[in-house]
C-alpha positions in Angstrom: 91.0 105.6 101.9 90.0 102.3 102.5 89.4 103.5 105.8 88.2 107.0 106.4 90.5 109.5 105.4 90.9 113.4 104.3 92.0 115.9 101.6 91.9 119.8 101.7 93.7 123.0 100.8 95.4 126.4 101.8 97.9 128.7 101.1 102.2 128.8 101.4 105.0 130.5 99.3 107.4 128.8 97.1 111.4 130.4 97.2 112.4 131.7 94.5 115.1 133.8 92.9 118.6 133.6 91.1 120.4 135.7 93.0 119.6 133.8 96.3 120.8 130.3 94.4 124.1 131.2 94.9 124.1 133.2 97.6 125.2 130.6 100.3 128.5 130.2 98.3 129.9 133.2 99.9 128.9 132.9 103.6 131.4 133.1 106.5 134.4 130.5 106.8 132.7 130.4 110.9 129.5 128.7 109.3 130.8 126.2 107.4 133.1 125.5 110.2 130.2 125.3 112.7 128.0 123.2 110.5 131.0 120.7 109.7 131.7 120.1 113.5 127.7 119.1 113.5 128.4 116.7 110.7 131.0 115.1 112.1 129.0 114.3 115.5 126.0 113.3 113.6 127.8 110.9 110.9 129.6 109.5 114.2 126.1 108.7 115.9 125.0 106.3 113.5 124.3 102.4 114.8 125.4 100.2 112.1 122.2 99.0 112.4 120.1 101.9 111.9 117.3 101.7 109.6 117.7 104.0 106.5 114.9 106.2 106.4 113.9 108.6 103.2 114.3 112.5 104.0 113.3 115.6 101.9 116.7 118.0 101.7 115.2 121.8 100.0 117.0 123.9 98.8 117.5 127.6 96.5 115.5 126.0 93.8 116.9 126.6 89.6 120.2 124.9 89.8 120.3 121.9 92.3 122.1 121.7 95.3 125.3 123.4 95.5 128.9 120.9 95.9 129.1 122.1 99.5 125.8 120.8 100.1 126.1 117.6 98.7 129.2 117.0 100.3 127.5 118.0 103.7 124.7 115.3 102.8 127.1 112.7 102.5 129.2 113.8 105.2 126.0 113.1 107.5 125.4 110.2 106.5 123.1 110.5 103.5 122.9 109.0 100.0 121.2 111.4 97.2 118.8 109.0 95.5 117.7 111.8 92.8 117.4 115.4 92.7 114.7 117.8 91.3 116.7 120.6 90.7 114.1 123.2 89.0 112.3 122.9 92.3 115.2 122.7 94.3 114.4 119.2 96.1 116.6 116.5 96.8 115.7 112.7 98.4 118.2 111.5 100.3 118.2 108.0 101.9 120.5 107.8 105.4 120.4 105.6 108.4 121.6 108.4 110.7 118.6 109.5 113.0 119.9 113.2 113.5 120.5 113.3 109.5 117.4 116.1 109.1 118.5 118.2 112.6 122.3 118.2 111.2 121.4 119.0 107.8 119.5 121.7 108.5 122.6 123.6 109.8 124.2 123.8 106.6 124.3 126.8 104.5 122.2 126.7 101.2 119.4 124.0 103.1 116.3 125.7 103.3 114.9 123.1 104.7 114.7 119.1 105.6 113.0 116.3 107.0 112.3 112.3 107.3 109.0 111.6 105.2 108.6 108.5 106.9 109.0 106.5 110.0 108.7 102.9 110.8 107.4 100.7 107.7 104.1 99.5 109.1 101.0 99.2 106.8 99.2 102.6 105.9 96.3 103.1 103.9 95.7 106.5 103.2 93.4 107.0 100.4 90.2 108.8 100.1 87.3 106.1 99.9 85.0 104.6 101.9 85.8 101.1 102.9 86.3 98.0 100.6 84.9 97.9 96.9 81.9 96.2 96.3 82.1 94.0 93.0 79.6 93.8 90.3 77.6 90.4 90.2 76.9 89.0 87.4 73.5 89.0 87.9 73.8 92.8 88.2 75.3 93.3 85.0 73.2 91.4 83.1 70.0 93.6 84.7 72.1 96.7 83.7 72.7 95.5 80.1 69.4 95.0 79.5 68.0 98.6 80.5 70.9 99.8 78.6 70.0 102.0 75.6 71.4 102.0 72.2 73.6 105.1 73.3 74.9 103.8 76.8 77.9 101.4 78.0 76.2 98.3 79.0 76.6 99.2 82.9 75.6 102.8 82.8 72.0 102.7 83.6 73.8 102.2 87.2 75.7 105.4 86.7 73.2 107.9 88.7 76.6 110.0 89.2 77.1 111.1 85.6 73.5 112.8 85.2 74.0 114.4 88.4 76.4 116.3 86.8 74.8 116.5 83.2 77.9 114.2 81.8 75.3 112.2 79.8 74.1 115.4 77.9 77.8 116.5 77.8 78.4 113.8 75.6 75.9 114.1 73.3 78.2 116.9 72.4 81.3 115.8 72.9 83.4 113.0 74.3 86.6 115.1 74.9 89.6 115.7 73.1 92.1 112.7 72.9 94.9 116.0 72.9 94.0 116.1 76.9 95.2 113.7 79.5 94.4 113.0 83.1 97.2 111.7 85.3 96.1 109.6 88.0 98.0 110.1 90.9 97.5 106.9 92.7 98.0 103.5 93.9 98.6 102.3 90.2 96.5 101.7 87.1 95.3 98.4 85.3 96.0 99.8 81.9 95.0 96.3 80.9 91.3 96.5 81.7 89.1 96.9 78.8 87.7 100.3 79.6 90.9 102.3 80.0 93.1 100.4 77.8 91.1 102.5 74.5 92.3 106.0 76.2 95.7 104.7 78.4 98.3 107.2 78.0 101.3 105.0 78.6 104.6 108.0 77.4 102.5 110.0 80.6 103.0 107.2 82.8 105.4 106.2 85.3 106.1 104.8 88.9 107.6 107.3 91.6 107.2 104.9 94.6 110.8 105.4 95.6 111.3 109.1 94.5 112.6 108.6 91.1 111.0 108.0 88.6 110.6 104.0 86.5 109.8 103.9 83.4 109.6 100.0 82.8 106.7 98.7 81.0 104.3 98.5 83.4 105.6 99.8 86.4 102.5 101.9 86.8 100.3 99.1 87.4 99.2 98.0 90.8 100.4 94.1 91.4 98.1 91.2 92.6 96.8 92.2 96.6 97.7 96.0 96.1 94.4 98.6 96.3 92.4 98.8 93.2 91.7 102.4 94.3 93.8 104.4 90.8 92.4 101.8 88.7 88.6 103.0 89.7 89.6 106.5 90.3 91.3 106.2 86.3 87.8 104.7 85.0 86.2 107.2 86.7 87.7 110.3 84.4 87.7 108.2 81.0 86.3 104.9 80.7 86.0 104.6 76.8 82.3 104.7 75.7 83.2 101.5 73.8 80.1 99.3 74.2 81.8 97.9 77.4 81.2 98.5 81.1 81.4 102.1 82.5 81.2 105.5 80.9 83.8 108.1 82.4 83.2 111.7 82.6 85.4 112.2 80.0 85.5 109.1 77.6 87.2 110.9 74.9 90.2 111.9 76.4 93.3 110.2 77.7 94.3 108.8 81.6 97.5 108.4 82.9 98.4 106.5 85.7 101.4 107.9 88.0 101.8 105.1 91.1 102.8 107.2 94.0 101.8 104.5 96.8 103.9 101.7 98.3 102.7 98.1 98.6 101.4 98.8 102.1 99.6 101.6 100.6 101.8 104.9 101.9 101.7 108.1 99.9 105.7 109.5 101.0 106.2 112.5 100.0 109.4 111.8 97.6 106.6 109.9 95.7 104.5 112.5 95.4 106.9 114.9 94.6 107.8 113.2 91.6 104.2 112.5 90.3 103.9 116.2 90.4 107.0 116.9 88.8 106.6 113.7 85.9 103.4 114.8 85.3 104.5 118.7 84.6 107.4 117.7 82.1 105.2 115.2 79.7 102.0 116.7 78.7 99.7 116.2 81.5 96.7 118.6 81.6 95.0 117.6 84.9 96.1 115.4 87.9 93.6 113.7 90.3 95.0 113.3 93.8 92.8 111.5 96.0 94.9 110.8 99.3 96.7 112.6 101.7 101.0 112.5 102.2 101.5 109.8 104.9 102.4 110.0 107.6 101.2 112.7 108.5 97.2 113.9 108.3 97.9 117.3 108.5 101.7 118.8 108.6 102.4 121.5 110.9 105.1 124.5 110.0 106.1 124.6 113.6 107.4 121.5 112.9 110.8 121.0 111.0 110.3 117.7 109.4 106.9 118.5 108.8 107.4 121.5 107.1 109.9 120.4 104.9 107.5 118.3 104.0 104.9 121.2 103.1 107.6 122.8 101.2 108.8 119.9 98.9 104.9 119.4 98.2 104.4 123.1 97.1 106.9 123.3 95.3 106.1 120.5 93.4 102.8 121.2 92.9 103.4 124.6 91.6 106.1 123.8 89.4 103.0 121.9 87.8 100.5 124.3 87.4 103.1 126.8 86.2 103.6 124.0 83.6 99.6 124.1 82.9 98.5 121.9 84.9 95.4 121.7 87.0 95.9 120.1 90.0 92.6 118.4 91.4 92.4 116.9 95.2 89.7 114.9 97.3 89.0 117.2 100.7 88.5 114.1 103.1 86.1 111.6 104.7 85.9 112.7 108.6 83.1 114.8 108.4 86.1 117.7 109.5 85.2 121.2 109.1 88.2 122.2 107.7 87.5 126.0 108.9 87.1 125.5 112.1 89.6 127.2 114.6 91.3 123.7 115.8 90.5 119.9 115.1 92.1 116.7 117.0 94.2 114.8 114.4 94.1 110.9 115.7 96.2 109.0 113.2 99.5 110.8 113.2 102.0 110.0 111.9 100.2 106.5 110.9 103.4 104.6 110.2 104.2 104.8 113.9 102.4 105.1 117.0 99.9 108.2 116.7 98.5 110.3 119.4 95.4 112.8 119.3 96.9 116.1 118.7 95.1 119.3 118.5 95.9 121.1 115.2 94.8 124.4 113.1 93.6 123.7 110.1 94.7 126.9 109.0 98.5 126.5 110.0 98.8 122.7 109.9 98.2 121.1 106.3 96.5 118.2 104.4 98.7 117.8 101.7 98.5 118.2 98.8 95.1 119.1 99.5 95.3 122.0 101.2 98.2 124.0 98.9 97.5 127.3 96.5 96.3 126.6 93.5 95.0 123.0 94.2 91.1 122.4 93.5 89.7 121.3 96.6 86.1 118.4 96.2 83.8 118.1 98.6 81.4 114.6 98.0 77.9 114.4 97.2 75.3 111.7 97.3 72.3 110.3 94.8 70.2 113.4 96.3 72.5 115.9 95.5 73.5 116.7 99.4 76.7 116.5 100.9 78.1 113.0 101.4 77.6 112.2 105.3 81.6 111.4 105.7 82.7 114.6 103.3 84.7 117.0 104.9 83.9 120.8 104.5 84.8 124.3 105.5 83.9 127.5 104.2 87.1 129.2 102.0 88.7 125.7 101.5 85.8 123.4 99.3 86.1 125.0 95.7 83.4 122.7 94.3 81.2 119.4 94.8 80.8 116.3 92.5 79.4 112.7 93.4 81.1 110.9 95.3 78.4 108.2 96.9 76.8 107.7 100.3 75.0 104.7 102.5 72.5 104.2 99.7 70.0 103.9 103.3 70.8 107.9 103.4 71.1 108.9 99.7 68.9 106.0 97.6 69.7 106.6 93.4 66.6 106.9 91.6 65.8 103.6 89.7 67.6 101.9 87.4 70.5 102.7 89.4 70.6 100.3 92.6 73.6 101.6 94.6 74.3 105.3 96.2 78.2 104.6 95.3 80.3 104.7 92.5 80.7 102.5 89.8 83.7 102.7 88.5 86.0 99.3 87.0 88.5 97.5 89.0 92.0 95.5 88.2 91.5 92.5 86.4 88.4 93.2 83.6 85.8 93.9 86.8 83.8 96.4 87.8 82.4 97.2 91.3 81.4 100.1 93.3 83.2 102.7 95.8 82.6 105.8 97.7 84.7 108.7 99.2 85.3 112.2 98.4 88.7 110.0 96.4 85.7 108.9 94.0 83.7 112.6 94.4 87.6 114.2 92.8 87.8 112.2 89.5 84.5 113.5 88.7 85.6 117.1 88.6 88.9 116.1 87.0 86.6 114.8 84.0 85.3 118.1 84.1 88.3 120.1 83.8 89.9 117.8 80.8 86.2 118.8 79.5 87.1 122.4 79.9 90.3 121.9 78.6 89.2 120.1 75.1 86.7 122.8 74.3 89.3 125.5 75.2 92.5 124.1 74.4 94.9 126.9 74.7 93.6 127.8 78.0 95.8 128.2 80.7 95.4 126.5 84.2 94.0 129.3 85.8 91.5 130.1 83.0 90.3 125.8 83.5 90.2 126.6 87.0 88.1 129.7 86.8 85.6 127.9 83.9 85.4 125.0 86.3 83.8 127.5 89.6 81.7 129.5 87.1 80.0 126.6 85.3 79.3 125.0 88.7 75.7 124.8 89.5 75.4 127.0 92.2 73.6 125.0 95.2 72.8 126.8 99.0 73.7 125.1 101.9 72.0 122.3 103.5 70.0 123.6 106.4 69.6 121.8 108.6 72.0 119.0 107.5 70.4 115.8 109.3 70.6 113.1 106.7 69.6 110.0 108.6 66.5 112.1 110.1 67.8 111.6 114.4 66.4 115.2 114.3 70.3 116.1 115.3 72.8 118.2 113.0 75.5 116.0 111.3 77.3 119.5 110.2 76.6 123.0 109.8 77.3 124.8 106.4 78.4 128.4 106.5 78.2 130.3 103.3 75.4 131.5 100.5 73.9 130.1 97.5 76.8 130.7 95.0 80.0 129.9 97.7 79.8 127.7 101.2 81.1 125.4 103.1 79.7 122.6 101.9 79.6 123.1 98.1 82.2 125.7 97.1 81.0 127.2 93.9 78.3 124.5 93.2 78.2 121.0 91.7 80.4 120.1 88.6 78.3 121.0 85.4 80.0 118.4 82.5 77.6 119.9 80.0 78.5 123.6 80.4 82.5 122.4 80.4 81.8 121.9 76.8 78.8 124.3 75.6 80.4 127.7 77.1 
């Protein structure tokens, strides 16, 4: 995020089943009557001039919901603005404000709930403040120390050493068979350094749910964050004698804009990133925010987790598809194992309160669903980023993701402990957040998936943890040297809290 923010992961079920996706069909005359009488106080409650807010409606997922239903939606007081029907989610638009209470009722809704409240400006992905641009004067220095072999700005690049990408490509730049979706704010397809590997039949806009396909619809307009753009450059920045070098300069990037001008991630958005990005080729998806507005979504909570639900299903539809679905795991410094932390920024489109939460029943999301690869950040010394969250059983694995260059310093030529990474409009400059640690690994995994290319999501997955370099927990973890503990690590050498399996290794992603 642009201000501090979090990712993370954990586990809930998707429905399934045939049978059950007709079943409400043949339920009592007495339900229907009961949940019509609802309807009919609910649709009469609405102001003419209520605000239409955007709800999640779930329901038997294979064949979309049933007539009864969708009569029952409009009969509240809802518009269906599209429907995902192999997942069994609908978006529905409706200016009633019991439309999710009286909805629920109805036989064949498994669940429902508003993704949003009132429209006030959200930023909600995972880096650490503002981008810092490239001066001139800087990339002249870097082009000079540039070898023959390097982009002109990747003497800077401490990050891709760290994780043995340089050597990695020595071998291999990655199959142009692979693609990365960015699931983001937008992408400059237009900058020099993506527009070599820009997948533009894998790219789309779901900002409102639905997916546009207009030519560049994906792109993030003038003022909007340049955060998918550097996230984008990150994975696969051509090795074209220009700027940056990506992890993975050989494959493709996508760029799925999830995020609204004011920078919220609603879940309708993210729901069809997931689901785009399953149905046209997509082998990996970098998600580096959380859903607004909501840090963490609680199941005791109906709107909340009809939320969860939409999310998961979404997300698994995806990796059933072969996906691998990648996620940043937050900048709060959280341990996302403990028994309870205080959420302050809930829901952040309204007025949020501190609220007590456990992690283990409340969700980040999508970070914290089955199946998604959970990154923790790193700095120039290889320890964990001062802002990264972490939590023993939730990180999966580390990769750079910058620091105060005061705490971590790169070793020369590089000048900055952040990211390098380019920016909209033909620029480079430099960011940090576990949002910039996630790409890294995401390179990594389209790695995995060029050398083994029938692979299946879970096999990626697995490569990914056993090729990690396997690194023990920080102890004691005091970065700025107060002589007091920033965080405590729980774990051993080859799985904690801090680094999951280990760091990314780029070089074993394509040599094993």
């Amino acid at each position: 995020m642009t201000a501090p923010h979090s990712r993370s992961r954990r586990a809930v079920a998707i429905p399934v089943g045939m049978i059950m996706a007709s079943a409400f069909a043949f339920l009592p005359n007495i339900q229907a009557t009961a949940a019509d009488a609802d309807l009919t106080a609910g649709a009469s409650a609405v102001a003419a001039d209520a605000p239409a807010l955007s709800y999640v409606v779930n329901v038997f997922p294979g064949f979309g919901p049933s007539q009864y239903v969708k009569k029952a939606i409009a009969k509240a007081g809802g518009t269906i603005v599209t429907s995902y029907d192999r997942i069994g989610v609908v978006v529905v638009h409706s200016a009633n404000p019991d439309f999710a209470k009286v909805i629920r009722k109805v036989p064949g809704v498994q669940s429902a709930g508003n993704t949003r409240n009132a429209p006030l400006p959200a930023q909600s992905t995972t880096d650490e403040g503002a981008p810092k641009v490239l001066s001139a004067a800087e990339i002249a220095s870097a082009t000079a120390g540039a070898t023959a072999t390097q982009d002109p700005l990747e003497p800077l690049q401490w990050d891709l050493p760290a994780i043995k990408a340089d050597k990695a490509h020595e071998k291999t730049l990655g199959s142009r068979k692979v693609t990365v979706a960015v699931i983001d704010t937008g992408v400059d397809d237009t900058h020099p350094d993506i527009a070599p590997n820009f997948d533009r039949a894998a790219s789309v806009n779901c900002v409102t749910g639905k997916p546009d396909t207009t030519d560049g619809a994906w792109r993030p307009t003038t003022g909007e964050s340049p955060h998918g753009t550097h996230v984008a450059g990150e994975i696969a920045a051509a090795k074209n004698g220009i700027g940056v070098t990506g992890v993975a300069p050989g494959v493709k990037v996508s760029g799925i804009k999830v995020a609204t001008t004011a920078g919220y991630f609603y879940t309708e958005a993210v729901v069809c990133g997931f689901v785009w990005a399953a149905e046209h080729g997509v082998d990996v998806t970098n998600n580096s925010y959380y859903t607004d507005p909501w840090y963490f979504n609680c199941k005791n909570d109906p709107d909340q987790k009809a939320l969860v639900d939409a999310i998961t299903r979404a997300s698994q539809y995806a990796e059933h598809k072969g996906v691998v679905n990648v996620a940043a795991a937050g900048n709060e410094s959280y341990d996302l194992a403990a028994d309870e932390i205080t959420d302050p920024v809930s829901p952040n489109d309204a007025t949020p309160s501190d609220r007590v939460i456990d992690p283990s029943e409340c969700y980040d999301i999508p970070t914290q669903l089955p199946g998604v690869v959970t990154v923790s950040s790193t700095g120039a010394k290889g320890i964990k980023s001062s802002f990264s969250n972490h939590g023993l059983g939730v990180i999966d694995i580390a990769a750079p993701g910058g620091d105060s260059t005061r705490l971590q310093t790169p070793a020369p030529p590089a000048t900055s402990g952040l990211i390098l990474g380019p920016l909209p409009g033909g620029t480079w400059g430099y960011m940090a957040g576990t949002s910039m640690a996630t790409p890294h690994v995401a390179g990594v995994a389209a790695l995995i998936k060029s050398t083994h290319p029938h692979a299946s999501a879970a096999l990626v997955k697995a490569l990914l943890y056993a090729e990690a370099d396997a690194t023990p927990c920080t102890d004691p973890y005091d970065l700025d040297g107060d002589g007091k503990i920033d965080a405590v690590c729980e774990g051993g050498k080859n799985y904690n809290g801090f680094y999951g399996h280990g760091v990314a290794d780029a070089l074993d992603a394509v040599t094993k």
